[in-house]
N, C-alpha and C positions, 0 to 999 in steps of 0.2 A: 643543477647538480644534486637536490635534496630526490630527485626522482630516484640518479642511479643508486644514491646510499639506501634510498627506501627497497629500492628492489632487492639489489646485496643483504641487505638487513631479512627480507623475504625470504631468501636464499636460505642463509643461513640459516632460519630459523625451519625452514622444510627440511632440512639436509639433518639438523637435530633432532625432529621429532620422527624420520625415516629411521635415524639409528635408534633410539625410543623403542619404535614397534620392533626391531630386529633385535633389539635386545631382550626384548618381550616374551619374542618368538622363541629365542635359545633357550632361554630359563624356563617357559614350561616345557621344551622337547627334553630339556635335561635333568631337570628338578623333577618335572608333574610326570613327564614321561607320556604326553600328550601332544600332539600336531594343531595347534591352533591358527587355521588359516586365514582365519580375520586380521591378523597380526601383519602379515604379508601381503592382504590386499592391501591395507593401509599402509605400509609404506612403500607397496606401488605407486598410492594413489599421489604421495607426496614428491616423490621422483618425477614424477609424471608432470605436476606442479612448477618442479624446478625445472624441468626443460620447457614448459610454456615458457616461463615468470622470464628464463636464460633467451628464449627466443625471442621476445618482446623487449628485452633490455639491448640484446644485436640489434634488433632494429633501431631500437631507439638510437643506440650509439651511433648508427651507419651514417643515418639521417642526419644527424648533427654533425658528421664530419662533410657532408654531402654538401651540406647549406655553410660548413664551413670556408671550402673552396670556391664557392662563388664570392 
């Protein structure tokens, strides 16, 4: 059980630091008045992250229901 809260805890903390760079991104397109696309790659890359981190915790859950019915 400390696996799925670890992962959820993952989770969450990829999904915060994606709003981070999107917040990033807005304030210099609005503020600076600049396109800063490094902002965007990073929190692609953290999305990205979250659907690994989210497809690895479905497995993990399936699995455990799988071996639960036996």
């Amino acid at each position: 059980m400390d696996i799925i809260l670890l992962a959820y805890l993952v989770i969450f903390a990829l999904f915060g630091t994606a709003a981070s760079y999107f917040v990033r991104y807005i304030y210099a397109y609005w503020v600076h008045n600049t396109m800063q696309v490094k902002y965007i790659y990073k929190a692609g890359i953290c999305i990205i992250s979250v659907v690994i981190v989210s497809g690895i915790l479905l497995h993990y859950l399936l699995n455990l229901d799988c071996l639960a019915l036996l």
